[in-house]
N, C-alpha and C positions, 0 to 999 in steps of 0.2 A: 504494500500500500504506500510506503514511505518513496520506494523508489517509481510510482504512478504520480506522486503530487510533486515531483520535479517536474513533469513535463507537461500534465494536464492543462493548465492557465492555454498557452497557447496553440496546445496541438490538440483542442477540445475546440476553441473557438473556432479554428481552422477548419475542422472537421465535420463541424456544425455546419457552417456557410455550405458544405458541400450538399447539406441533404434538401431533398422536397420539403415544402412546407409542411405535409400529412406528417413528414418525418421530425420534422421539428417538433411540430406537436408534442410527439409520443415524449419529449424530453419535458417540457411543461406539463405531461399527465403526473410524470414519476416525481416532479418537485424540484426539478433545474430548469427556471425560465430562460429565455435567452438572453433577458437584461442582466439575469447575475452572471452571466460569460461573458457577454461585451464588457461588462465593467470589471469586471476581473481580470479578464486579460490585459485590459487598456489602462489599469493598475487605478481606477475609480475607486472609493468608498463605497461602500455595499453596506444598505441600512437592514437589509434582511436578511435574517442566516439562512442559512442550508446548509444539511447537514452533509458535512464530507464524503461521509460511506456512502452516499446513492450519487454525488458528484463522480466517484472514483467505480463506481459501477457504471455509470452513464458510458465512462471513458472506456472501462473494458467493456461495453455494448458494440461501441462504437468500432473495438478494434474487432470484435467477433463480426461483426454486421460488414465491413472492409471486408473480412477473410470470405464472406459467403459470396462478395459479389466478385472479389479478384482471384480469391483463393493462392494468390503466393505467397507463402509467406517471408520472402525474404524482401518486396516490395513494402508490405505490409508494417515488418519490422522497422525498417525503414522510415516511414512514413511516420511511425509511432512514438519515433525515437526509443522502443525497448529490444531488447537482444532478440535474436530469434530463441535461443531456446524457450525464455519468457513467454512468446506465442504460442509457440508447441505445446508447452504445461495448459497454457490458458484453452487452448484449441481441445485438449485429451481430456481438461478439467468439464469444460463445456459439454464435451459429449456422452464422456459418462452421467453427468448429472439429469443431461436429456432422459438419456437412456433408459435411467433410475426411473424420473417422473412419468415414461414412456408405460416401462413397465406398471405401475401405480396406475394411470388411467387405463391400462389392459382389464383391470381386474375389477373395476366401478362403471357398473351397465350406464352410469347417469355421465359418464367422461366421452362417452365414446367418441364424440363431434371433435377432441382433443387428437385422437391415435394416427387416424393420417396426418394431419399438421406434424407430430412430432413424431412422427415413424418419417417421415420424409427429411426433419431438421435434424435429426441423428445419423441419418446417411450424408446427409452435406456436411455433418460437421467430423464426423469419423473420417470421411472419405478426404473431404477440406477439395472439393474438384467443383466444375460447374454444374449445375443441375443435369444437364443432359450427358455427360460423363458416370451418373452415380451409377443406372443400369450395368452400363460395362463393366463396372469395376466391383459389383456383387459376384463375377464370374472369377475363381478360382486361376488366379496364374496372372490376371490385367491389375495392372499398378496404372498412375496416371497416365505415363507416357506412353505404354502398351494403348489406354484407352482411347489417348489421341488419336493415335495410328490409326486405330480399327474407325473411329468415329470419321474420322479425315475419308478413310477412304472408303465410305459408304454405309458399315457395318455399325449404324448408329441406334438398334436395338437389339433385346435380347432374342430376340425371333431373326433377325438378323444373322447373329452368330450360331444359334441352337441350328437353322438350315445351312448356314455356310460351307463348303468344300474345302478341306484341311488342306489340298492343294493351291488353292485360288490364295485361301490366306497366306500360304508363304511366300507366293511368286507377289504378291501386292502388299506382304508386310517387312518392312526390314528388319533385317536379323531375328528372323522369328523361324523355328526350327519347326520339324514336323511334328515332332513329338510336344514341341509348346501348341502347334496349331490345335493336333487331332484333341490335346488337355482341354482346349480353349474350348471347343464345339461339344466335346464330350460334357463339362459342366457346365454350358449354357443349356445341352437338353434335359438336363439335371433339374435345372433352377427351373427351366421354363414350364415342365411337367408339373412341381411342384408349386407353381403361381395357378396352372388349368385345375392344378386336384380341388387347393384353396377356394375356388372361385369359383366350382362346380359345388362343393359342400354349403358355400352361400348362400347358392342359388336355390338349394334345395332346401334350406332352412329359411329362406322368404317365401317360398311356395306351402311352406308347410303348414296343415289348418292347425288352430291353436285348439286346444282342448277344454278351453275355461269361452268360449264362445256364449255368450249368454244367449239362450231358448224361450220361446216364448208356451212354447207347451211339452 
């Protein structure tokens, strides 16, 4: 926290000015207006407190909210003025915690409008890639770079790769061996089977008549 309120003053206001209004907002919900940035940075008198701890979260929001849409973190780090390791922790801290409260609305029927929101913010922040990377990189053997590949040149779902020709991938992927190819397509028909099982079980427990149906004779 100590080494956050070196840098926060102006690499919070900075980083403010960059967002949408709506985004601005969201700072004035939690209790950082934007008058107590401007005048703090610009070394003003400030007649109202706020309190530090939601100032110093606002700023690791900020740096998590950066990492979803850039996802480098070495740009990031940068931009933040803290180490990279520093975002790595904050990036692994993030995800597990997701993760945790992911699991927690699993198990509360009244959450459930919660699970896809953070069944999807758990994989961008595990993954740390662009939204349309996180597919690829659910598949067994694809790291980021792999993920570009495959995405760049075509293979930009899992239906994509679960049909693909272990040959075609290696003459269109570089440095990518047969044995990484046939891994590749092997555990996208793996995963892709097991989204159709998923999804077919759904279906048939929406269709299903409920037993407590109330009768009128």
């Amino acid at each position: 926290e100590n080494y956050i309120s070196k840098h926060w003053v102006s690499d919070t206001s900075f980083q403010f000015n960059q967002l949408s209004a709506a985004e601005q907002k969201v700072a004035d919900i939690v209790g950082v207006p934007e008058s107590f940035i401007t005048k703090k940075a610009s070394g003003q008198a400030i007649r109202k407190n706020v309190d530090g701890a939601v100032v110093n979260r606002l700023y690791l929001a900020l740096v998590l909210y950066t990492l979803l849409k850039e996802t480098n973190i070495w740009s990031v780090s940068e931009r933040f003025n803290l180490s990279r390791g520093y975002v790595q922790n904050l990036l692994h801290s993030a995800a597990s915690f997701t993760s945790c409260v992911l699991h927690f609305c699993e198990e509360l029927e009244e959450f459930w409008v919660y699970k896809a929101l953070l069944a999807e913010l758990t994989k961008r922040l595990t993954y740390c890639v662009k939204t349309e990377l996180v597919p690829l990189m659910e598949v067994a053997g694809v790291l980021e770079a792999r993920a570009k590949q495959l995405y760049n040149a075509g293979y930009k779902t899992l239906a994509h790769l679960a049909n693909a020709n272990p040959e075609d991938l290696v003459k269109t992927i570089e440095h990518l061996s047969r044995r990484q190819a046939r891994q590749i397509v092997s555990s996208a028909k793996m995963l892709l089977s097991e989204k159709v099982e998923a999804l077919q079980e759904e279906v048939e427990e929406l269709f299903k008549v409920p037993a407590d149906i109330p009768r009128t004779c």
